[in-house]
C-alpha positions, 0 to 999 in steps of 0.5 A: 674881499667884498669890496674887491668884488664890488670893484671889479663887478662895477668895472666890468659893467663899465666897460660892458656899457661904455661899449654899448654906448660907442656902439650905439652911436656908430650904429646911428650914423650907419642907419641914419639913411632911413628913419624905419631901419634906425627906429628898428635898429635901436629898439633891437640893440637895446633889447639886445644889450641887457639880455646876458644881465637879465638872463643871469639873474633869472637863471640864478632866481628862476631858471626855465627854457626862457631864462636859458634862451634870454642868457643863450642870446645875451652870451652869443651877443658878447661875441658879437659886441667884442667883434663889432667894437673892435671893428668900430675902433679899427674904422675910427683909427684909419678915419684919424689919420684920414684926418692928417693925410686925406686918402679917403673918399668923402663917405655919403649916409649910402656909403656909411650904410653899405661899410655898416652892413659889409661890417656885420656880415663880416662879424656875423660870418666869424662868430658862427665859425668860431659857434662851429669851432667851438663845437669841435672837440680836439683830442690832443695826444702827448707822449711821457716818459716819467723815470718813477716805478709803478706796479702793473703795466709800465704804460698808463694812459690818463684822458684830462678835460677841464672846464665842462662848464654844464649849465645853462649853454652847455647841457646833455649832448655836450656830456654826452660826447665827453663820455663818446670820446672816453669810451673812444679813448679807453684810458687809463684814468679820467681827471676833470680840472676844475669848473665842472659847473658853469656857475649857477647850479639851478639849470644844472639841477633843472636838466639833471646835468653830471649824470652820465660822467657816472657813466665813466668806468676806467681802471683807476677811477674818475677824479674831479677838482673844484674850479673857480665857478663851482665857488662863484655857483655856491661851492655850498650848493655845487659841492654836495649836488656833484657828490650826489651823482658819485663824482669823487671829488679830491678837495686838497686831498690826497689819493694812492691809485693801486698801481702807486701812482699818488694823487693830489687834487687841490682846492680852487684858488678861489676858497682863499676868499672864504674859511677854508683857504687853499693848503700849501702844495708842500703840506699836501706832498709832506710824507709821500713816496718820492720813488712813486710818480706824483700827479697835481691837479690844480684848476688855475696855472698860479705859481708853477715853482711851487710845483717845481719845488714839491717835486711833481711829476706832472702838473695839471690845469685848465681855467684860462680857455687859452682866451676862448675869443681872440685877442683875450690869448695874448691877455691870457699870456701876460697873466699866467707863465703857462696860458696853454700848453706843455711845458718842461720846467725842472724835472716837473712837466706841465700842461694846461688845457684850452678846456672842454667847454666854453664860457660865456658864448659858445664860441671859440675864435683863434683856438680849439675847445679840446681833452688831452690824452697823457700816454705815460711810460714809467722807465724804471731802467732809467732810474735805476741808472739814476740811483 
């Protein structure tokens, strides 16, 4: 597994630099009109581009207000760098076929400057909207009906958010307004998906981030589940800090609600690297009441049959972002049956979430950051038909 690592870490730096490189270069040729304005291009790009590197590692090592506005600039210049390469690839395509078909003027250094900066307006004006998308909280609302007995009321209503990310981007007033918005919605149940932390636990720590989800009161609880980056963080080190703060964390675990509704929080597809692996969907479900409603939470959307085959009633994950920065979504679509959204597959009804946070920028291009609301109905007329 360390290898594996090690491979995907080499090729994602080689990607991020050979990007940079192309970058450069076009950079040059839009500002070789004057020798101030390309000395001062290149000594901001290059104090751009390992920013993200160099603020990653102090957040690890020494995370201050420093180290978080050095990571804050190096993330947003991601977005940038994403935009204004595909940008650069998409000038150089129709400058090939200029090549064989000579529909274009000849392009003075003025003109090369003019198209240069018409480019980073351009890509400047996307990424502060899709700064403001991403700041824009969806409430999405989605009506079930589920044909399994419950105790009580025969309505339930479960508020889901997935991918928090609290760290060094994402702090106090974002947690604030995912307690606004519970307050707002009065569910039922809470259930958090996964990737509650960033990464890194030192900035979490620092700014004392997770408290105020203690604030949560609802009549059936607030449950959590790891993601992939509380393992990336340390799960050692995120585990313990997030039952600290009283988060109740179900790491393949199973819990009966008190209306009978059965619970199932799984652990992170990422512990298969370590000791503990993930449990089979079938062993956690083993013995449970096929008459009373089944609800999995599971952070990455892996394997949907599995779920089918256990016979749940409604499956839950986050993780993917829905690609967060067009066009990763139709990546996102390629890896995963379900990337976003609801699906019905068998009698199981899935959803996974586009996540309440981002990671990386705090940009969202081509989707909405959002929390969804489950308005369950519980029809036992219908069963009893059934049976």
């Amino acid at each position: 597994m360390r290898y594996t690592f090690f491979f995907f870490f080499s090729v994602v730096i080689l990607i991020y630099l050979s990007s940079n490189f192309y970058l450069f270069e076009r950079g040059l040729q839009i500002f070789s009109l004057n020798q101030n304005l390309r000395r001062s291009f290149i000594l901001i790009f290059w104090c751009l581009v390992p920013m993200f590197l160099i603020g990653s590692v102090l957040e690890r090592t020494y995370s201050s207000a420093l180290s978080e506005w050095i990571y804050r600039i190096g993330a947003f210049w991601l977005a940038f760098m994403l935009y204004f390469t595909l940008a650069a690839v998409l000038i150089d395509l129709i400058r090939i076929i200029d090549y064989f078909f000579h529909f274009l003027p000849v392009f003075l250094p003025v003109m090369k400057f003019r198209l240069g900066l018409t480019v980073i307006s351009l890509v400047s004006l996307l990424v502060i909207a899709g700064h403001i998308n991403a700041l824009w909280i969806n409430v999405k609302e989605i009506p079930l009906t589920i044909h399994k007995k419950v105790s009580g009321s025969p309505e339930v209503k479960i508020l889901m958010a997935s991918d928090i990310h609290l760290g060094a981007l994402i702090g106090e007033r974002r947690e604030k307004r995912l307690l606004e918005i519970i307050q707002e919605q009065k569910p039922d149940l809470v259930l958090l998906c996964g990737d509650l932390i960033d990464g890194e636990i030192a900035p979490v720590l620092r700014k004392n981030l997770g408290r105020h989800i203690q604030e949560i009161r609802t009549p059936l609880g607030v449950f959590a589940i790891t993601g992939n980056h509380e393992y990336i963080g340390g799960i050692g080190k995120t585990l313990p800090y997030l039952q600290s703060i009283h988060i109740r964390m179900l790491i393949d675990e199973v819990v009966t609600l008190p209306n009978g509704i059965q619970l199932v929080g799984r652990n992170d597809h990422s512990a298969a690297r370590g000791s503990n692996p993930p449990k089979p969907l079938s062993d956690l479900c083993a013995g449970l009441d096929p008459a009373k409603p089944l609800i999995v939470m599971n952070h990455q959307p892996y394997n949907l049959q599995e779920a089918v085959d256990a016979k749940v009633d409604l499956h839950l994950s986050g993780h993917t972002h829905n690609g967060q920065l067009w066009p990763f979504n139709y990546l996102i679509k390629g890896i995963f049956e379900l990337s976003w959204g609801y699906l019905k597959k068998g009698d199981t009804n899935f959803y996974v979430s586009s996540g309440f946070g981002t990671w990386g920028p705090t940009v969202r291009i081509g989707n909405r950051p959002e929390v969804v609301v489950f308005k369950l109905k519980f029809d036992e007329k219908i069963d009893s038909i059934k049976n």
